[in-house]
Residue frames as a rotation matrix with the C-alpha (Angstrom) as fourth column:
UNK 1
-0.869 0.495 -0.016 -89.46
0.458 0.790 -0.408 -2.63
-0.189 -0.361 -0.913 -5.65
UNK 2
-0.258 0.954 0.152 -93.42
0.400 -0.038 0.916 -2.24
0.879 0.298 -0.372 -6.73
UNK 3
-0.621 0.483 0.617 -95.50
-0.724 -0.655 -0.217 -0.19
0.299 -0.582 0.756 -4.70
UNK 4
0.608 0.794 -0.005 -97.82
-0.733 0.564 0.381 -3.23
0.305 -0.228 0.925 -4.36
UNK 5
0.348 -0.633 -0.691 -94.84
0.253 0.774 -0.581 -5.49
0.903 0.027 0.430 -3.56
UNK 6
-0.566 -0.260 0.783 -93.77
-0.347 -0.786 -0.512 -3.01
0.748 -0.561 0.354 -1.06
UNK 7
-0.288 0.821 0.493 -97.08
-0.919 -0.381 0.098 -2.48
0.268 -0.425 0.864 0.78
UNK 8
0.709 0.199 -0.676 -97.33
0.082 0.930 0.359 -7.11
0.700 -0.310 0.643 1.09
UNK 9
0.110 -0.714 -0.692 -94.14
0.721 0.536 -0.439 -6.84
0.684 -0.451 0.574 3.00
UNK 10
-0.583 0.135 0.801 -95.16
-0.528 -0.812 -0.247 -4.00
0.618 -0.567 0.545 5.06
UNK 11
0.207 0.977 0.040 -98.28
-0.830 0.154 0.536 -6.30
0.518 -0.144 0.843 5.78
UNK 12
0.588 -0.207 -0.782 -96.02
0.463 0.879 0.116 -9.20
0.663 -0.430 0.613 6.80
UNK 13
-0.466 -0.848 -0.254 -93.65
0.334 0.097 -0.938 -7.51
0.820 -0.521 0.238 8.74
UNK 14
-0.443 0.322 0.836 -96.06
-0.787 -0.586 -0.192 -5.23
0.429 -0.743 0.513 10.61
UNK 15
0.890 0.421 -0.176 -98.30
-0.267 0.793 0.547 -8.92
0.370 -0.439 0.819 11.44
UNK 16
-0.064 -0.716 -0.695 -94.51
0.554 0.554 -0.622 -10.21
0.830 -0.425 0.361 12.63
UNK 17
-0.687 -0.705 0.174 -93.48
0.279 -0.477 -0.834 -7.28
0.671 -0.525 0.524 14.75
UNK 18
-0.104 0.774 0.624 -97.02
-0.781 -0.452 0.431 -6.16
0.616 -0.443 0.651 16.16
UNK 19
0.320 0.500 -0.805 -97.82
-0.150 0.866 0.478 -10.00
0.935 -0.032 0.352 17.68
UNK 20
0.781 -0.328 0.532 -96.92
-0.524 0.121 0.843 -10.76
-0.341 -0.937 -0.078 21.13
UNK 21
0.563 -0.770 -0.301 -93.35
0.540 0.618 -0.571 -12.61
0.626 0.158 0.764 21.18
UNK 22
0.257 -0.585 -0.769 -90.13
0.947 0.310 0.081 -11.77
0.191 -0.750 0.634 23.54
UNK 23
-0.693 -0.269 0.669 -89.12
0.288 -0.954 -0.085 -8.33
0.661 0.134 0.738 21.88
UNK 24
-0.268 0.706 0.655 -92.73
-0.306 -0.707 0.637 -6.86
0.913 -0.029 0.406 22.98
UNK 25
0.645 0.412 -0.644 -92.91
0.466 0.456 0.758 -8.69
0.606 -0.789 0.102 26.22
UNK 26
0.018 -0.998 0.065 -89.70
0.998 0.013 -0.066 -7.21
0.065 0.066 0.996 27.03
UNK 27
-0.529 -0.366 0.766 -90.98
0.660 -0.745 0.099 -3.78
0.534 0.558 0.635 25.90
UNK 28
0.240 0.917 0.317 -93.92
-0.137 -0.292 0.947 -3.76
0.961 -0.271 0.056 28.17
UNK 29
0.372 -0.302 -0.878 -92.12
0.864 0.458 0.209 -5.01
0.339 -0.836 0.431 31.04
UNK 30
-0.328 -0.919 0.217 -89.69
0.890 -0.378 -0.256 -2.36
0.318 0.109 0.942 30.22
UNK 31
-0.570 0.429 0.701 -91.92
0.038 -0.838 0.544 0.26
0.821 0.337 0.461 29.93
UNK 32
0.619 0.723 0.306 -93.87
-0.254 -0.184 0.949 -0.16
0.743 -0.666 0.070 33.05
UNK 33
0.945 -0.031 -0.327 -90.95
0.270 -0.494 0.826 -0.21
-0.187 -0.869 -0.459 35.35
UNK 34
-0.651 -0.753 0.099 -88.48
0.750 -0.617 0.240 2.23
-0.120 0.231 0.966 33.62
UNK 35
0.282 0.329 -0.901 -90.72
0.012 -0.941 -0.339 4.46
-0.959 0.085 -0.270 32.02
UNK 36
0.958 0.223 0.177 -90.77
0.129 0.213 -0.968 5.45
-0.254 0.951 0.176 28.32
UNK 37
0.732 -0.674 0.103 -87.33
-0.504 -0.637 -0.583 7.48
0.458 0.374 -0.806 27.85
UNK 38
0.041 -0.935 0.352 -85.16
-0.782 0.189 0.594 5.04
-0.622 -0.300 -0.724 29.86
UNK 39
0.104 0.230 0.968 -86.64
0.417 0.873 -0.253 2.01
-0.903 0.430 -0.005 27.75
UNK 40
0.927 0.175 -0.332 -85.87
-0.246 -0.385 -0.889 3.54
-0.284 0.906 -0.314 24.24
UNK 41
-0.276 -0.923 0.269 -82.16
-0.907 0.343 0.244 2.38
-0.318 -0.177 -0.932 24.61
UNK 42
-0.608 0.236 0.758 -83.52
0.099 0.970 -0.223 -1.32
-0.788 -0.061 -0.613 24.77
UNK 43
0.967 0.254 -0.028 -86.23
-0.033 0.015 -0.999 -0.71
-0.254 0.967 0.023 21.46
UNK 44
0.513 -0.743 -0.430 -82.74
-0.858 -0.449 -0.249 0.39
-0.009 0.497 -0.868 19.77
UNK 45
-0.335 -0.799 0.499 -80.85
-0.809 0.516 0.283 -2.46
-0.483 -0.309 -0.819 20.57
UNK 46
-0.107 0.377 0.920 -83.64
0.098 0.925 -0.368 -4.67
-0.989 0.051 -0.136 19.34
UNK 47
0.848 0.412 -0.335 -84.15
-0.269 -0.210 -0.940 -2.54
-0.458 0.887 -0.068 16.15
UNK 48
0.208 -0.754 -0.623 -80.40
-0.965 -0.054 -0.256 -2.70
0.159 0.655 -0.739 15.39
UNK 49
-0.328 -0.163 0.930 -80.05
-0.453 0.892 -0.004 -6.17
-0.829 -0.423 -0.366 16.45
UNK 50
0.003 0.659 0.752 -82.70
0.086 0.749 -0.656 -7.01
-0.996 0.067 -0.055 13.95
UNK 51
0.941 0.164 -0.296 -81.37
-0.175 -0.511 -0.842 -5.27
-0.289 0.844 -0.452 11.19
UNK 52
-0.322 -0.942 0.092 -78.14
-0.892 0.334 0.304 -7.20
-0.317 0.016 -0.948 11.58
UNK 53
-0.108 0.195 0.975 -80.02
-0.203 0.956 -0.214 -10.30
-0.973 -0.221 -0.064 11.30
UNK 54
0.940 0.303 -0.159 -81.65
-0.039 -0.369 -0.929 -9.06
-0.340 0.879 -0.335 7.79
UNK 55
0.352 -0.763 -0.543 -78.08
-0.905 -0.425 0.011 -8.90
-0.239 0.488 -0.840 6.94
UNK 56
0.038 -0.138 0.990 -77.13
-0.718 0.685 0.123 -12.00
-0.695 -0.715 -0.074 7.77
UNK 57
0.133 0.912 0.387 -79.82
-0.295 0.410 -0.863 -13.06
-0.946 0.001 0.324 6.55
UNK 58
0.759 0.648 -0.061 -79.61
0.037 -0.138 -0.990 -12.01
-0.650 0.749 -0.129 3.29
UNK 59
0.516 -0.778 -0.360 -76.21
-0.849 -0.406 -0.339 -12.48
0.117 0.480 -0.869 3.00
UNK 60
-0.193 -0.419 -0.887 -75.55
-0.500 0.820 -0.279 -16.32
0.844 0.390 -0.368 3.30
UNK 61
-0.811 -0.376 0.449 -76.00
-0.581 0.427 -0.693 -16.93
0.069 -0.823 -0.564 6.90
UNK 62
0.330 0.927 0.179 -79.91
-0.853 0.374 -0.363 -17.59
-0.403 -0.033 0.915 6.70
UNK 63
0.606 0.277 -0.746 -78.72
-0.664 0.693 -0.282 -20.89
0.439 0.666 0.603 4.24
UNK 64
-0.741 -0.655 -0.146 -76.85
-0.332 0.547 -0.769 -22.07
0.583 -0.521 -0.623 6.76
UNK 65
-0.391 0.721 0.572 -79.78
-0.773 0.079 -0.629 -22.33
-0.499 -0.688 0.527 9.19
UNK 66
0.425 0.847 -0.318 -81.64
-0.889 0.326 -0.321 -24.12
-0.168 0.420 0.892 6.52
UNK 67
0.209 -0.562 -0.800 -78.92
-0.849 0.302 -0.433 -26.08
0.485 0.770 -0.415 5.64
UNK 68
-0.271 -0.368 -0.889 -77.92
0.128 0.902 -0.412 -27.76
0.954 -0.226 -0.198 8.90
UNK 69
0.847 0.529 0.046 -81.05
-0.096 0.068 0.993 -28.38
0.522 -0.846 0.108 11.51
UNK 70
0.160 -0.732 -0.663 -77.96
0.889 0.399 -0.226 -28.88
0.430 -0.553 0.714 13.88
UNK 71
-0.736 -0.540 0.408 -77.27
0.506 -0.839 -0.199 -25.30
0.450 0.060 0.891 13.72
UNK 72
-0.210 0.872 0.443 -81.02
-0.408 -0.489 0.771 -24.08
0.888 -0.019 0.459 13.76
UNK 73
0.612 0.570 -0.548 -81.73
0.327 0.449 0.832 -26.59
0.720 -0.689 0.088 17.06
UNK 74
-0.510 -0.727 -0.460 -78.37
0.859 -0.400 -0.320 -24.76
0.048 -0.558 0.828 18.86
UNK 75
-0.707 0.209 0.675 -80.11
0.020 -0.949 0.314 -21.44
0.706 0.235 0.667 17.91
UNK 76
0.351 0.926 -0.138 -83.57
0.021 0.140 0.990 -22.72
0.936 -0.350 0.030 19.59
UNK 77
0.450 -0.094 -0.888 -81.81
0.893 0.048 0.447 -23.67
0.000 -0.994 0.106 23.34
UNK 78
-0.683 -0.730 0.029 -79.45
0.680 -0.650 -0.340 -20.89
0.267 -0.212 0.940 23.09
UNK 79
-0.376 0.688 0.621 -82.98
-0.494 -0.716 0.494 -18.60
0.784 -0.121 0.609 22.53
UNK 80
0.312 0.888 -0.337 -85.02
0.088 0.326 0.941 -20.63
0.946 -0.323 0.024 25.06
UNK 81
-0.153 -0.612 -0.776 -81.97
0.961 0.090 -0.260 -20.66
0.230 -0.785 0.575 27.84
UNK 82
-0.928 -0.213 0.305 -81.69
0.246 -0.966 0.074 -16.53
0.279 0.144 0.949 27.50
UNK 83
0.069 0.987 0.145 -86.04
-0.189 -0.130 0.973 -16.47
0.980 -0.095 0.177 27.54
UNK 84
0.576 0.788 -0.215 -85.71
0.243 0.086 0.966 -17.96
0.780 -0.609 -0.142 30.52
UNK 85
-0.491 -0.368 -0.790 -83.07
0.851 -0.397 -0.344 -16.42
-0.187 -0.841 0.508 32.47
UNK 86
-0.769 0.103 0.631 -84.90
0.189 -0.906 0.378 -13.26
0.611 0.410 0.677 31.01
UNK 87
0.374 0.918 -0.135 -88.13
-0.074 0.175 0.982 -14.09
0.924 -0.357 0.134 32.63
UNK 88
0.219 -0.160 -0.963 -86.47
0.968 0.158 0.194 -15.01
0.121 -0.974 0.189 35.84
UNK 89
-0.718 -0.584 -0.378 -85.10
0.691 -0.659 -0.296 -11.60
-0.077 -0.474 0.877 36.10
UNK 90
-0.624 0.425 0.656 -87.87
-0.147 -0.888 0.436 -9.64
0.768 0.176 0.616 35.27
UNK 91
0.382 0.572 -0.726 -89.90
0.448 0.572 0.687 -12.19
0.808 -0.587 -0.038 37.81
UNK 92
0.451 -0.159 -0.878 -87.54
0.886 0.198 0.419 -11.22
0.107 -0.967 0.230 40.38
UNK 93
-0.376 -0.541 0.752 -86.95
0.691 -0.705 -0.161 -7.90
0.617 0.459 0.639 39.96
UNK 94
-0.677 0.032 -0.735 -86.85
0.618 -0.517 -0.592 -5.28
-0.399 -0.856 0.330 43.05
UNK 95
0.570 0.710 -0.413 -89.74
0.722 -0.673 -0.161 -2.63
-0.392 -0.206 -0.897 44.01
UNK 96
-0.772 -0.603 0.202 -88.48
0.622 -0.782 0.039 0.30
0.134 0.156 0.979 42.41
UNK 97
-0.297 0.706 -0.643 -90.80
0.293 -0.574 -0.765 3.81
-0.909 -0.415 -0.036 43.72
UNK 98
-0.598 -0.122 0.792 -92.18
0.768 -0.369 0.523 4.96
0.229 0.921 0.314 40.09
UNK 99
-0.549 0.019 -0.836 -92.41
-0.065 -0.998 0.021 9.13
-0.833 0.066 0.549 39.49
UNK 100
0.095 0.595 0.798 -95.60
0.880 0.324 -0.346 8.43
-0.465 0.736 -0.493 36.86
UNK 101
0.871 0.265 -0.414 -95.20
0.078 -0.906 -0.415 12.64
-0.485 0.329 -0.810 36.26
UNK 102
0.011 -0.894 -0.448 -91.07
-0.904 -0.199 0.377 12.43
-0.426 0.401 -0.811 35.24
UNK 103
0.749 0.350 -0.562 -90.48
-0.655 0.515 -0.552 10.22
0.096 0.782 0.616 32.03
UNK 104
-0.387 -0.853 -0.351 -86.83
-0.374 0.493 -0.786 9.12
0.843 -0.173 -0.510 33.30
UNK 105
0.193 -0.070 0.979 -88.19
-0.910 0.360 0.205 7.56
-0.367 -0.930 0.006 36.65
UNK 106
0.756 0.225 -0.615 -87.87
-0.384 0.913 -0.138 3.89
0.530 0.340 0.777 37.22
UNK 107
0.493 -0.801 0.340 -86.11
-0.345 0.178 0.921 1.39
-0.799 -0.571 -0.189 37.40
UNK 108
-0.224 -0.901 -0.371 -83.03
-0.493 -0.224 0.841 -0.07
-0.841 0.371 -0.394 35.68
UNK 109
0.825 0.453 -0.337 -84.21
-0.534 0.430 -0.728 -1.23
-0.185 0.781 0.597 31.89
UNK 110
0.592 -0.451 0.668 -82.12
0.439 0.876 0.202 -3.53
-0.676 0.173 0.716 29.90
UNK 111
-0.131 -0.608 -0.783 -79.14
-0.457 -0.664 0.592 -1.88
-0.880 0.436 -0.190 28.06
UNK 112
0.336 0.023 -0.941 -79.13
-0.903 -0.277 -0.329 -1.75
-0.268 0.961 -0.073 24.11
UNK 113
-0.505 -0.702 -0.502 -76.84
-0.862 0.442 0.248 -4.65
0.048 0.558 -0.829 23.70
UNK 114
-0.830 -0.029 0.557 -79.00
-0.339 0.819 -0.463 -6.76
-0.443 -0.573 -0.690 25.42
UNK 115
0.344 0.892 -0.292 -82.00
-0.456 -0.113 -0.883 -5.96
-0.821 0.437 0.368 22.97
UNK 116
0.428 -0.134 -0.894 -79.67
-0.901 0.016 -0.434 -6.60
0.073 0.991 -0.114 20.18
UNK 117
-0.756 -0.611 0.236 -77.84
-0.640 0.766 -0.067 -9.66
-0.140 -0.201 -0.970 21.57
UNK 118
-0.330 0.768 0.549 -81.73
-0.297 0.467 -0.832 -11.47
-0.896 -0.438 0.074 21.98
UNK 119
0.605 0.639 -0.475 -82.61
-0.537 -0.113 -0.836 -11.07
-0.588 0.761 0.275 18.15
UNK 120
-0.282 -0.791 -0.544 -79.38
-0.930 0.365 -0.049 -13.13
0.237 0.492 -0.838 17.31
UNK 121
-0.996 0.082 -0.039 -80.92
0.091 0.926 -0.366 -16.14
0.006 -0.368 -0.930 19.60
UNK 122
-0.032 0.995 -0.096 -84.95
-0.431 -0.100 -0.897 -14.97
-0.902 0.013 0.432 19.14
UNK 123
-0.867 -0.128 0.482 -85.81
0.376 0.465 0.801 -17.81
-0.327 0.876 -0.355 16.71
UNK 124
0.491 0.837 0.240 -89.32
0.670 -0.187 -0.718 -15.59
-0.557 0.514 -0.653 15.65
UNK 125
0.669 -0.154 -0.727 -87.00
-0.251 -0.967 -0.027 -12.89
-0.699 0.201 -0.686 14.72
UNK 126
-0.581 -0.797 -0.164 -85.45
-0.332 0.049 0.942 -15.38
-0.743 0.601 -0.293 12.28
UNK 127
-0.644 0.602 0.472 -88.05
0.602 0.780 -0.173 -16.45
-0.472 0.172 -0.865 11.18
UNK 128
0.537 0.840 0.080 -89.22
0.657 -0.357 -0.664 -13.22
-0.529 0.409 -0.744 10.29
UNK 129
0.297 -0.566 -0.769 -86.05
-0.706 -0.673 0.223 -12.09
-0.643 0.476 -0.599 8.42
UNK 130
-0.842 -0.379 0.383 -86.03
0.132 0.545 0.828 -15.23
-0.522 0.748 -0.409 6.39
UNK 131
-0.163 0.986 0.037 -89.33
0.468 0.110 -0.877 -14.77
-0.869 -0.125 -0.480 5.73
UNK 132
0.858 0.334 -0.390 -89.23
0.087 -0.843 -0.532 -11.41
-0.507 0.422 -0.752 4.01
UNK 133
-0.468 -0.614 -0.635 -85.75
-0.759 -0.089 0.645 -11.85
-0.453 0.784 -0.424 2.05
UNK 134
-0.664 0.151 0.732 -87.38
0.316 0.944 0.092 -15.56
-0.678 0.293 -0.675 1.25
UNK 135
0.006 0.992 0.125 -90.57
0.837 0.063 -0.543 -13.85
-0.547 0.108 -0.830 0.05
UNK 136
0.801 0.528 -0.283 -89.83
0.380 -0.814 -0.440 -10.41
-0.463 0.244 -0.852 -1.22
UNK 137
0.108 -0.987 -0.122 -86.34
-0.146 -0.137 0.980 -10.29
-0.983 -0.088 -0.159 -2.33
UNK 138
0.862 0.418 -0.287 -86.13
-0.355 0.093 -0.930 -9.73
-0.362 0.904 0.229 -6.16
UNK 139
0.251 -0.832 0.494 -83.10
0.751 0.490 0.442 -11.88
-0.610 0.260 0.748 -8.19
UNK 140
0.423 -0.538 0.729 -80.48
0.754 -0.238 -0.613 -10.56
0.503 0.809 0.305 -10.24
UNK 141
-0.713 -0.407 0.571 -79.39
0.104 -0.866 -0.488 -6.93
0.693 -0.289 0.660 -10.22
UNK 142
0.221 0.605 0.765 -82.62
-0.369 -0.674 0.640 -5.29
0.903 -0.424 0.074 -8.51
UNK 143
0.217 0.122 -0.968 -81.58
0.545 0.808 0.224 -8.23
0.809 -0.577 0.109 -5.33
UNK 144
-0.598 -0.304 -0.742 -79.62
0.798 -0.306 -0.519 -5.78
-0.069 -0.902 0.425 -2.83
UNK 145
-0.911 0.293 0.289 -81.91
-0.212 -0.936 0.281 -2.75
0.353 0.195 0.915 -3.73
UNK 146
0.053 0.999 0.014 -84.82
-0.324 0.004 0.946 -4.88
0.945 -0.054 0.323 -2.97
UNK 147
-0.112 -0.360 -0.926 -82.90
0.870 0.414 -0.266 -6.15
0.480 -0.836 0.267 0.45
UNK 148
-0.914 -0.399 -0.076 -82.29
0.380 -0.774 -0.507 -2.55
0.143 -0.492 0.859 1.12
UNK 149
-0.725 0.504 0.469 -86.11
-0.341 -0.855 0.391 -2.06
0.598 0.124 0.792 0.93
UNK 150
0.325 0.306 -0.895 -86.75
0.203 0.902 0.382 -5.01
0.924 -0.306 0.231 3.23
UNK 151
-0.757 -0.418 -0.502 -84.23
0.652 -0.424 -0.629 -3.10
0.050 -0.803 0.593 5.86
UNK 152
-0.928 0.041 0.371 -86.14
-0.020 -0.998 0.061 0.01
0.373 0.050 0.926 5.45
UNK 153
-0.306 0.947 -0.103 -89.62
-0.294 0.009 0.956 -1.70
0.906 0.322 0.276 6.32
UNK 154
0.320 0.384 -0.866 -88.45
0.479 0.723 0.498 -3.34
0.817 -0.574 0.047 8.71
UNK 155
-0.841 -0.442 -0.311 -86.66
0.524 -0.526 -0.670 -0.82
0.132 -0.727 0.674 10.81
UNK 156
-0.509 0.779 0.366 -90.28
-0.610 -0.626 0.486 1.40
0.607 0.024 0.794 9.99
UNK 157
0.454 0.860 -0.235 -92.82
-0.106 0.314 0.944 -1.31
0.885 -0.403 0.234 11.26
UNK 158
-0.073 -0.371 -0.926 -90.18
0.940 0.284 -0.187 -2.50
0.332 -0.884 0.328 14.65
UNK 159
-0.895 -0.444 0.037 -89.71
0.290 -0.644 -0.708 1.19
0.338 -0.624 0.705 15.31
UNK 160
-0.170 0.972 0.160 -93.89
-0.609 -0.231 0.759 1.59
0.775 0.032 0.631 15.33
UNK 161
0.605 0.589 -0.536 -94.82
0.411 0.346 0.843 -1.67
0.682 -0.731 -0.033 16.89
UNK 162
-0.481 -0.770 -0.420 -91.85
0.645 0.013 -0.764 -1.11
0.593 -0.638 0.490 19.54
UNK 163
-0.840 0.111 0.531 -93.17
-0.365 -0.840 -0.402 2.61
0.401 -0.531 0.746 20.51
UNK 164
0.227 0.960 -0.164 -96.88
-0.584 0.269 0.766 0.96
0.779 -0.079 0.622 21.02
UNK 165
0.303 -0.010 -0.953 -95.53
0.575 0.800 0.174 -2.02
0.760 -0.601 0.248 23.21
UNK 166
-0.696 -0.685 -0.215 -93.33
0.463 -0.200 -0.863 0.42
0.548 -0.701 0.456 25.21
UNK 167
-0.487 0.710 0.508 -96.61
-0.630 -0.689 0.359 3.12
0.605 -0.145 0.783 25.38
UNK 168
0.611 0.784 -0.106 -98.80
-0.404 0.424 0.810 0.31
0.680 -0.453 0.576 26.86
UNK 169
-0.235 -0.625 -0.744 -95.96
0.722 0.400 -0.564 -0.67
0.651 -0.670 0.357 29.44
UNK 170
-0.975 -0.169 0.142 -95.21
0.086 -0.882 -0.463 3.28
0.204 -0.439 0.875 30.52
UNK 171
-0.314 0.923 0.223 -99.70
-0.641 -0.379 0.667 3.43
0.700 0.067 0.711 30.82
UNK 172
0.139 0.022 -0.990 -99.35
0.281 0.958 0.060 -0.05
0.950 -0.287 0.127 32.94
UNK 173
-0.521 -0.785 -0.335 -96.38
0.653 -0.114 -0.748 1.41
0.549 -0.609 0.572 35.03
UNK 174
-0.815 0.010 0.579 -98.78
-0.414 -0.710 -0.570 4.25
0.405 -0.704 0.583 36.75
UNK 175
0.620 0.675 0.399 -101.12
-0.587 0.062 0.807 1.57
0.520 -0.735 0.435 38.34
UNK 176
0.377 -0.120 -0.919 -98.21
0.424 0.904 0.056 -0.08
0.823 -0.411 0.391 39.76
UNK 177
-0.176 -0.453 0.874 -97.67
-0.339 -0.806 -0.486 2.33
0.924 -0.382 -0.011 42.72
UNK 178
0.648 0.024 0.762 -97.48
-0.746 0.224 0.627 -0.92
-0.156 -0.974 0.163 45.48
UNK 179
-0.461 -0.868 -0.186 -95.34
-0.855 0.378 0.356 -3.45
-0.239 0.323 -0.916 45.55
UNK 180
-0.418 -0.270 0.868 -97.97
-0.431 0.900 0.072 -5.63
-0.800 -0.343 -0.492 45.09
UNK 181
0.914 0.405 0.013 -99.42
0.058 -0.099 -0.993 -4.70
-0.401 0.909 -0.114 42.12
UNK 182
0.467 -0.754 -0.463 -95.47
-0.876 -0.321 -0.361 -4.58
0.124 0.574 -0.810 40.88
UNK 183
-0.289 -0.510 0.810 -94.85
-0.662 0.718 0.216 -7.74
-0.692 -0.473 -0.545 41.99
UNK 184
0.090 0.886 0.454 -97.98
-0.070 0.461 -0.885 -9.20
-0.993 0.047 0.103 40.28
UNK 185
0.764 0.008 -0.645 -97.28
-0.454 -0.704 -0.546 -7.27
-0.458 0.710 -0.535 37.43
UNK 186
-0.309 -0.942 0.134 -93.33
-0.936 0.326 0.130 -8.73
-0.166 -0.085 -0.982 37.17
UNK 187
-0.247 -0.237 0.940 -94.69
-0.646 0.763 0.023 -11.97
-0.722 -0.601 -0.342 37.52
UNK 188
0.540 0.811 0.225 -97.43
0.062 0.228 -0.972 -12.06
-0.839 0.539 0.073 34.76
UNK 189
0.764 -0.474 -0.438 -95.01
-0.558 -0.143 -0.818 -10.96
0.324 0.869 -0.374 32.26
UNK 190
-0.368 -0.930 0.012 -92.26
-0.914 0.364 0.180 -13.00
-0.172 0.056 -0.984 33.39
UNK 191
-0.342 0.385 0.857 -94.34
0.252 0.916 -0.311 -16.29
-0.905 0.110 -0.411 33.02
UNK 192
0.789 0.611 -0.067 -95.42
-0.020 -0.084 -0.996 -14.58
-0.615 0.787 -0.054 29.83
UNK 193
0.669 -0.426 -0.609 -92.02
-0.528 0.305 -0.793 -14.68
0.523 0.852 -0.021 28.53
UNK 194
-0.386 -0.248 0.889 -91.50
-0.638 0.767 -0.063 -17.82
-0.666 -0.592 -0.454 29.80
UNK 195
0.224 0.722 0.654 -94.10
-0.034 0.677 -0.736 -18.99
-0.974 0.142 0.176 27.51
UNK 196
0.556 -0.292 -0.778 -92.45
-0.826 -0.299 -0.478 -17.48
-0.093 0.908 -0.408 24.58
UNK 197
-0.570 -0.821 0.036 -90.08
-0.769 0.549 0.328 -20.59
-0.289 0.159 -0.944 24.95
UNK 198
0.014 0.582 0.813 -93.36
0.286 0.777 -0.561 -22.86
-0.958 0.240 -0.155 24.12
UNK 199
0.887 0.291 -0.359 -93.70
-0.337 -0.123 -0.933 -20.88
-0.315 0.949 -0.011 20.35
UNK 200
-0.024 -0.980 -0.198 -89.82
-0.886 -0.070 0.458 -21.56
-0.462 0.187 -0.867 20.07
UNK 201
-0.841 -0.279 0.463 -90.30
-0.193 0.955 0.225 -25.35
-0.505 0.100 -0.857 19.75
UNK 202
0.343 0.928 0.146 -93.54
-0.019 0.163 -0.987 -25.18
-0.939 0.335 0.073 17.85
């Protein structure tokens, strides 16, 4: 792949992954009441999640999506049901004391699978792996070499924006030392992804 070909699909993926949407709500949540080092599990899950999808993708499943809106409108409730039991739990989600000086305080984050299970039913996160095979994917021979440099960008920008979303959680997480600023906190981001289930149907 072109160095200038490259460097567009850096530019789209890093505008996909950087934007508010579930992953990064999720990450900030995470991050402000786990802490950075328990919430790095849950980035992982979403990176490898999303780098399954890219497969998928780019292996036959994406033309199914396109093929039969039947499939793609199962994909949307399945993602919008999941958003909003997600939100409800983070809404309702117990005082936990947070140790701002020890990186492992907290409380319990979402486990790995659950990061990677979300990007199978997160319809931006298909939306941005058809994108970038749709757009940047070269024909013939050069096709899986130029897939494989479509994986490689995209695991680079998710693993960037990811640390940023988690950083501005874990910087959140040490003014929430009441329960009602952790309540508040819980609440705003659970109604914030909540809202992620308006972009779903847009």
């Amino acid at each position: 792949m072109e160095t200038g070909l490259f460097l567009s699909l850096l530019g789209f993926l890093w505008v996909a992954a950087v934007t508010p949407g579930p992953n990064n709500m999720l990450l900030t949540t995470s991050g402000a009441n786990a802490g950075f080092l328990r919430s790095v599990p849950l980035m992982l899950g979403i990176m490898l999640g999303m780098q399954l999808m890219l497969v998928l993708v780019a292996f036959g499943v994406g033309s199914l999506i396109l093929l039969y809106p039947a499939l793609h409108l199962s994909l949307k409730i399945a993602g919008s049901v999941y958003l909003l039991w997600l939100s409800w739990k983070i809404t309702t989600a117990p005082y936990e004391v947070l140790d701002t000086d020890s990186p492992l305080s907290g409380g319990k984050p979402l486990p790995l699978w659950q990061g990677g299970l979300l990007q199978l039913i997160n319809p931006k996160a298909w939306l941005m792996s058809l994108g970038a095979v749709a757009s940047f994917s070269l024909p013939g021979a050069d096709y899986r070499i130029s897939v494989l440099a479509i994986s490689a960008a995209m695991l680079l920008v998710n693993l960037v924006a990811g640390i940023l979303w988690l950083g501005f959680g874990t910087v959140i997480g040490r003014w929430l030392n009441n329960p009602q600023a952790w309540k508040l906190f819980n609440v705003i981001m659970g109604l914030l992804t909540a809202s992620c289930v308006i972009l779903v149907w847009l």
